[in-house]
OpenMM code with the backbone's topology and positions (N, CA, C; nanometers):
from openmm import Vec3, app, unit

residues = "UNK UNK UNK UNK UNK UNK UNK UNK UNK UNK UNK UNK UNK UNK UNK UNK UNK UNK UNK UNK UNK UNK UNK UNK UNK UNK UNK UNK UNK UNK UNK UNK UNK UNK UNK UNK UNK UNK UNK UNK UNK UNK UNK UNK UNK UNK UNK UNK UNK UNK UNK UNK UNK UNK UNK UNK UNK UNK UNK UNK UNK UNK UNK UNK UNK UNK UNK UNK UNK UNK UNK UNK UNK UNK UNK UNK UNK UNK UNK UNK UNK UNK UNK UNK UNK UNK UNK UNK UNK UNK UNK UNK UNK UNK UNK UNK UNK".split()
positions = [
    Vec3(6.8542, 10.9898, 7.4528),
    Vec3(6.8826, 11.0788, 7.5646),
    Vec3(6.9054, 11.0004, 7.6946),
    Vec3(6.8383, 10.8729, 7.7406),
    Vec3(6.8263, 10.7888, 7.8327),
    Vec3(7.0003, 10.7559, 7.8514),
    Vec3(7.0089, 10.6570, 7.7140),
    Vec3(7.1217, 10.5654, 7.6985),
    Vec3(7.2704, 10.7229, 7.7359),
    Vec3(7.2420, 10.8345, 7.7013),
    Vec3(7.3870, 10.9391, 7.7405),
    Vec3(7.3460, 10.9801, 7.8801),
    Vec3(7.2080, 10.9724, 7.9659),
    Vec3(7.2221, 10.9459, 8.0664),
    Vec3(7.3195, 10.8647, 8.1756),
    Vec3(7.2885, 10.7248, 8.1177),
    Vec3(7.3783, 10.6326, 8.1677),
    Vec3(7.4834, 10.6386, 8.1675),
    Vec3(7.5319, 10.6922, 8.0472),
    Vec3(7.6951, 10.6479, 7.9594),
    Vec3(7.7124, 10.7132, 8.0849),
    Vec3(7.6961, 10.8406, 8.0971),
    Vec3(7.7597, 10.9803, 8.1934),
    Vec3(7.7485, 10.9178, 8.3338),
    Vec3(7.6600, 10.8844, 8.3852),
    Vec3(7.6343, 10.8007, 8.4915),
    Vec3(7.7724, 10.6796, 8.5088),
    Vec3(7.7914, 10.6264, 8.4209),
    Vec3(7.8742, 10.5200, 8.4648),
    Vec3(7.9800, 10.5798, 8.4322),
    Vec3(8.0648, 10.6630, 8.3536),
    Vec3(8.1924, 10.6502, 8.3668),
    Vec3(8.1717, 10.7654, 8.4869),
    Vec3(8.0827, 10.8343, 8.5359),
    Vec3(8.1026, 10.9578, 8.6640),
    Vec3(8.1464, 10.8115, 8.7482),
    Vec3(8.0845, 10.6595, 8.7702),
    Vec3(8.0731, 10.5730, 8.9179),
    Vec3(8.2198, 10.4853, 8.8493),
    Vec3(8.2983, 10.5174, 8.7528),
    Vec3(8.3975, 10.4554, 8.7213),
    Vec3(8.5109, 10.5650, 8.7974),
    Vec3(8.4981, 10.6805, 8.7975),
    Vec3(8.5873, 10.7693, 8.7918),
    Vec3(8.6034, 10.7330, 8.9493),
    Vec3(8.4806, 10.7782, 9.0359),
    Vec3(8.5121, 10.7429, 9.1751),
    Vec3(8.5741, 10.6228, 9.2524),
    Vec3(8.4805, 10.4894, 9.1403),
    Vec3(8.5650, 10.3941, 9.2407),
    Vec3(8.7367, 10.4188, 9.2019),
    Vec3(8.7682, 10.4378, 9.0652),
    Vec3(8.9224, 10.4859, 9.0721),
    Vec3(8.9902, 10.5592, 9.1664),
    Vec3(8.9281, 10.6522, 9.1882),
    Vec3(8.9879, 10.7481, 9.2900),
    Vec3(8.9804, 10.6559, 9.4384),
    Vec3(8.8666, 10.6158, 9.4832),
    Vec3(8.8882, 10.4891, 9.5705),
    Vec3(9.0012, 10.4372, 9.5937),
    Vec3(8.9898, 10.3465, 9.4787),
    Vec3(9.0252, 10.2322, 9.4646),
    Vec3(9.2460, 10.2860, 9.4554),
    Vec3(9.2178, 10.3754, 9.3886),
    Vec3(9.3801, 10.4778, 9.4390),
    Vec3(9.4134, 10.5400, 9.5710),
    Vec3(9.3084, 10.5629, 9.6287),
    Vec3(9.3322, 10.6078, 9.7458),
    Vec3(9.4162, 10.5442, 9.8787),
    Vec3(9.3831, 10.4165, 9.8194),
    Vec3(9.4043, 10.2941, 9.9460),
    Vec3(9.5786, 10.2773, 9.9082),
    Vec3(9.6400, 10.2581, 9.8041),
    Vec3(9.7690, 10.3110, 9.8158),
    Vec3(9.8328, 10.3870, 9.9024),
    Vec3(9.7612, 10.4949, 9.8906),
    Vec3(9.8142, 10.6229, 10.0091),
    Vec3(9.7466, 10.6113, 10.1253),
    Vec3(9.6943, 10.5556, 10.1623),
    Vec3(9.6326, 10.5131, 10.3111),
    Vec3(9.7256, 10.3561, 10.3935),
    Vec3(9.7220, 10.2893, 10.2621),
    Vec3(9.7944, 10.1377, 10.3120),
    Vec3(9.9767, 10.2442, 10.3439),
    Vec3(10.0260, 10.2869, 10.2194),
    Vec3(10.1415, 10.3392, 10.2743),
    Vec3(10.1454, 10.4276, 10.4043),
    Vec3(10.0427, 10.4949, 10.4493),
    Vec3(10.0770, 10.5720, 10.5953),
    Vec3(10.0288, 10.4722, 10.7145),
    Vec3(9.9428, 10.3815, 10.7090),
    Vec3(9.9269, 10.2612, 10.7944),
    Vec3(10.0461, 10.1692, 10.8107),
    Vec3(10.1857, 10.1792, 10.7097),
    Vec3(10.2443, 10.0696, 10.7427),
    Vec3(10.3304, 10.1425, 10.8709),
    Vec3(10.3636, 10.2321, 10.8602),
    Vec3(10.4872, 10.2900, 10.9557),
    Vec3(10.4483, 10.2934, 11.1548),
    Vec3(10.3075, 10.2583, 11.1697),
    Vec3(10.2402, 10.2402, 11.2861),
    Vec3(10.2420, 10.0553, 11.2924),
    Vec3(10.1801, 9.9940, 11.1656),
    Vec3(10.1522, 9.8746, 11.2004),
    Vec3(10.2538, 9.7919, 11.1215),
    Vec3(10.2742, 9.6351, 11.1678),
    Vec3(10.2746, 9.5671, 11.0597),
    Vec3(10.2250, 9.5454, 10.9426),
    Vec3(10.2893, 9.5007, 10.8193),
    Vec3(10.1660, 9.4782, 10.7022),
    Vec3(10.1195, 9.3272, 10.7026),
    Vec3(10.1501, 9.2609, 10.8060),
    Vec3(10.0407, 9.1133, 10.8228),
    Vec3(9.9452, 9.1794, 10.9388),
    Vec3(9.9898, 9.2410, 11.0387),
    Vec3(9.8292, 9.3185, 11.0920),
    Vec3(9.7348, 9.3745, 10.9800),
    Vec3(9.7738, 9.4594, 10.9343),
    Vec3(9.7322, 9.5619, 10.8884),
    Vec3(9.6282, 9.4980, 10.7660),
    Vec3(9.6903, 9.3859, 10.6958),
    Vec3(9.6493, 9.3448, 10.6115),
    Vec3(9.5049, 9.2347, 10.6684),
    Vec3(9.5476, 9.1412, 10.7816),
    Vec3(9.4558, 9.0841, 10.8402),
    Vec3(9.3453, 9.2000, 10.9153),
    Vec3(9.3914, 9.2481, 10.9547),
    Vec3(9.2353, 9.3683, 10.9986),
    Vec3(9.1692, 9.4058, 10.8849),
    Vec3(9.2057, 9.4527, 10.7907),
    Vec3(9.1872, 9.4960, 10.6433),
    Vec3(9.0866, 9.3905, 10.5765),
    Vec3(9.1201, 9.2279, 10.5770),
    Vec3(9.0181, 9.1044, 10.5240),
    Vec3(8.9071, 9.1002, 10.6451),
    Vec3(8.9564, 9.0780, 10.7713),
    Vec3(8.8953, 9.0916, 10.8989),
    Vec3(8.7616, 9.1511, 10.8331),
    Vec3(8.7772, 9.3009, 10.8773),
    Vec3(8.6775, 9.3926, 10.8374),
    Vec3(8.5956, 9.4057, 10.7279),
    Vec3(8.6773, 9.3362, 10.6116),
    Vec3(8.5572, 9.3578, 10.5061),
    Vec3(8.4527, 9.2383, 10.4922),
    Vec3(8.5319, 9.1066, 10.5655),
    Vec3(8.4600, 9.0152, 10.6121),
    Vec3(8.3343, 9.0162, 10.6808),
    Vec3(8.3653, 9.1020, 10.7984),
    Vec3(8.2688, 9.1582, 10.8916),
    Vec3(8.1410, 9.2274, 10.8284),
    Vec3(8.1861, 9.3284, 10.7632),
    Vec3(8.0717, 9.4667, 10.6973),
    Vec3(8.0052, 9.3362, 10.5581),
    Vec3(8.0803, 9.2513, 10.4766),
    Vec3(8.0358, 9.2135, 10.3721),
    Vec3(7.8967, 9.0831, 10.3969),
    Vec3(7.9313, 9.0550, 10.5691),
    Vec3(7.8413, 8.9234, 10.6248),
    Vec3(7.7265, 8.9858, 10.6772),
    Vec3(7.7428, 9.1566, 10.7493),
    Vec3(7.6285, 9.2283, 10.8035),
    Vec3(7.5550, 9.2699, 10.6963),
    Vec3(7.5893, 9.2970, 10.5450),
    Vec3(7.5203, 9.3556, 10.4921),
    Vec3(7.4080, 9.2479, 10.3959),
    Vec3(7.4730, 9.1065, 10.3796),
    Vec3(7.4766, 9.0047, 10.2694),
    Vec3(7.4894, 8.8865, 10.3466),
    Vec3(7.4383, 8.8685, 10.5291),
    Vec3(7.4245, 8.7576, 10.5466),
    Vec3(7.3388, 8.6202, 10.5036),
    Vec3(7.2437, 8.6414, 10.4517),
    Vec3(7.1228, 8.5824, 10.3837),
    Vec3(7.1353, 8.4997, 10.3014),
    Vec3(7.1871, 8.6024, 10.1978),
    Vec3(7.2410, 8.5497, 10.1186),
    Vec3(7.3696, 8.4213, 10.0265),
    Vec3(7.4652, 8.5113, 10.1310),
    Vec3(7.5785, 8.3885, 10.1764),
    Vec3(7.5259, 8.3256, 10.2317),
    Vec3(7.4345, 8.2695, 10.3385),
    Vec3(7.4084, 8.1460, 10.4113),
    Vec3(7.3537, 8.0382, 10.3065),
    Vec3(7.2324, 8.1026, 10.1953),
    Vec3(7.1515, 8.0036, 10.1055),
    Vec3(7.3119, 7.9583, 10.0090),
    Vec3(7.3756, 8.0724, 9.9793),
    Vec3(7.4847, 8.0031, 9.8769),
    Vec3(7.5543, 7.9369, 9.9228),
    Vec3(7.5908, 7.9346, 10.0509),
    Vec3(7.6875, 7.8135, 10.1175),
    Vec3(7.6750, 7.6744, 10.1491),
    Vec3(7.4849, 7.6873, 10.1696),
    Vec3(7.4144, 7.5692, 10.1814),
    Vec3(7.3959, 7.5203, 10.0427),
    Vec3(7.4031, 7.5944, 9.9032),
    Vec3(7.3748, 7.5277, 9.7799),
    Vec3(7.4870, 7.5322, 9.6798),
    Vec3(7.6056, 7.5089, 9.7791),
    Vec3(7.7396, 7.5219, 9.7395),
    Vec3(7.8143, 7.3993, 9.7157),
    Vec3(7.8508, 7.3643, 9.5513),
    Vec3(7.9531, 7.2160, 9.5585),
    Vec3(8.1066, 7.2263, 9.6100),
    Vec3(8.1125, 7.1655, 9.6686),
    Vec3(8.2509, 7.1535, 9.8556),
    Vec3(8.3456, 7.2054, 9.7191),
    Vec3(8.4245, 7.1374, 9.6128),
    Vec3(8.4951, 7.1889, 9.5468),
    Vec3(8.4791, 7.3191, 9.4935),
    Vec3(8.4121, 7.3936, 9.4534),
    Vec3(8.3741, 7.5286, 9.4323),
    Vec3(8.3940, 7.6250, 9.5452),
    Vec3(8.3565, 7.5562, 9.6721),
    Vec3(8.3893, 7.6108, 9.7699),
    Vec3(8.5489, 7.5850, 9.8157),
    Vec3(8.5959, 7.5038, 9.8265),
    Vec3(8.7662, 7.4534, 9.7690),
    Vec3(8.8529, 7.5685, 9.6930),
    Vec3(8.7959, 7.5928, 9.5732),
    Vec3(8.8822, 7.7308, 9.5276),
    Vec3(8.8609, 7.8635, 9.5666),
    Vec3(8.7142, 7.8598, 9.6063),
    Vec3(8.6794, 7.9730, 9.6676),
    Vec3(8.8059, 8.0314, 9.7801),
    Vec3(8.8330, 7.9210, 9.8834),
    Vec3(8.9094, 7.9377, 9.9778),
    Vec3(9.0560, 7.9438, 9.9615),
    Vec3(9.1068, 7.9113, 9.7847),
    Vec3(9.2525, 7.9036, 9.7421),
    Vec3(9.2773, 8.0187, 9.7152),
    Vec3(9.1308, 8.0567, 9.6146),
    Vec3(9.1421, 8.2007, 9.5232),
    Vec3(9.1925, 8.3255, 9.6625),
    Vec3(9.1358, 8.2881, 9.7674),
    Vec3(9.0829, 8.4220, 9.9045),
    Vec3(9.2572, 8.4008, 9.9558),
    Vec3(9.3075, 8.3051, 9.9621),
    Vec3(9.4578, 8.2634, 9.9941),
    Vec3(9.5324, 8.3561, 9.9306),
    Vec3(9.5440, 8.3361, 9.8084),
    Vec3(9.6270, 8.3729, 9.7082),
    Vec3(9.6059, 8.5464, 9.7050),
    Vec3(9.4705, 8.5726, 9.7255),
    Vec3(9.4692, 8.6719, 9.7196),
    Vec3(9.5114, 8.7880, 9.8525),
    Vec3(9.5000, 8.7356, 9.9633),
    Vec3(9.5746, 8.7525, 10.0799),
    Vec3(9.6914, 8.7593, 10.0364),
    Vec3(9.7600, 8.6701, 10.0189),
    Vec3(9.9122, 8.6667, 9.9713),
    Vec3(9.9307, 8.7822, 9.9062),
    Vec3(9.8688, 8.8352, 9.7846),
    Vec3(9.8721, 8.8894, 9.6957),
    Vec3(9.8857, 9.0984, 9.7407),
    Vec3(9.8017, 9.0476, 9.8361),
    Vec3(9.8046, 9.2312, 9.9217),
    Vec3(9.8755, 9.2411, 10.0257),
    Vec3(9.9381, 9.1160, 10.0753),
    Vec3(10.0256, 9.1187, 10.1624),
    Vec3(10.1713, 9.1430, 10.1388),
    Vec3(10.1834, 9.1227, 10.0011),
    Vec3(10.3234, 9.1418, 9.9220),
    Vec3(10.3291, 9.2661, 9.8975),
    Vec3(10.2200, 9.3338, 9.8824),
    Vec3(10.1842, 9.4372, 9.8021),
    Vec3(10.2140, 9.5334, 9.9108),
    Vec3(10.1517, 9.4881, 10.0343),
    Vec3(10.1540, 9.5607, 10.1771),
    Vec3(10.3490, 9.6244, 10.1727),
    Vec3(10.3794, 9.4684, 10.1865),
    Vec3(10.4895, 9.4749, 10.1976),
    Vec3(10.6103, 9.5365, 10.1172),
    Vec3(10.5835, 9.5527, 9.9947),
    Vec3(10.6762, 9.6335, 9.9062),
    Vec3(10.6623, 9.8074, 9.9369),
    Vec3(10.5049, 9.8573, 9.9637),
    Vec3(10.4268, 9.9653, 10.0155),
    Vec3(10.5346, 10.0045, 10.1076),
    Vec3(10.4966, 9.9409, 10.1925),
    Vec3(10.6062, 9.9584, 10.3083),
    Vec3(10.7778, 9.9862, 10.3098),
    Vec3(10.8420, 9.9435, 10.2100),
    Vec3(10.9430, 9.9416, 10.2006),
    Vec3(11.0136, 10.0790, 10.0693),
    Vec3(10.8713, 10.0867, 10.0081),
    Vec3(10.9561, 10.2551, 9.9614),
    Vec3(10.9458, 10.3777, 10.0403),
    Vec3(11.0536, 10.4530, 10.0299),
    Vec3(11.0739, 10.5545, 10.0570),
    Vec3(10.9773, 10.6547, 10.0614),
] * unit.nanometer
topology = app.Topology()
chain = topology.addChain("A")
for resn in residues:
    res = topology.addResidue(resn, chain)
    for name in ("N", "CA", "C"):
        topology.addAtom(name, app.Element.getBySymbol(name[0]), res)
């Protein structure tokens, strides 16, 4: 009875972040026609930067201090690429109809 607790529990917290996680489509597309999508996109990392350091500063500080420089190296390629990656995304957003 526990374990169909859960099951139900997690696909209910699957369903939402979907809907989330869809939502931002239709939010990034009505944000582009006011902003750029390199603003839009830099406020967007900006901010989650911000909320992710207020909530989890502690933490990040001990992992940064017990961090090997190369690990931290891709860390900063992977965060690149992935910028790139929503910025294209921004940008195609932007360009349909």
């Amino acid at each position: 009875m526990v374990q169909n607790k859960t099951r139900i529990r997690s696909v209910i917290y699957l369903i939402i972040a979907t809907i989330c996680w869809g939502s931002t489509f239709v939010f990034t597309k009505a944000l582009t026609a006011p902003f750029f999508p390199l603003d839009l996109v830099t406020v967007r990392f900006l901010l989650a930067t911000l909320i992710m350091f207020a909530i989890f500063h502690k933490q990040i500080i001990t992992s940064y201090k017990n961090m090997n420089r190369k690990v931290l190296f891709w860390l900063i390629v992977l965060g690149c690429i992935n910028f790139a990656a929503i910025f294209l995304q921004t940008i195609g957003l932007s360009e349909i109809a």
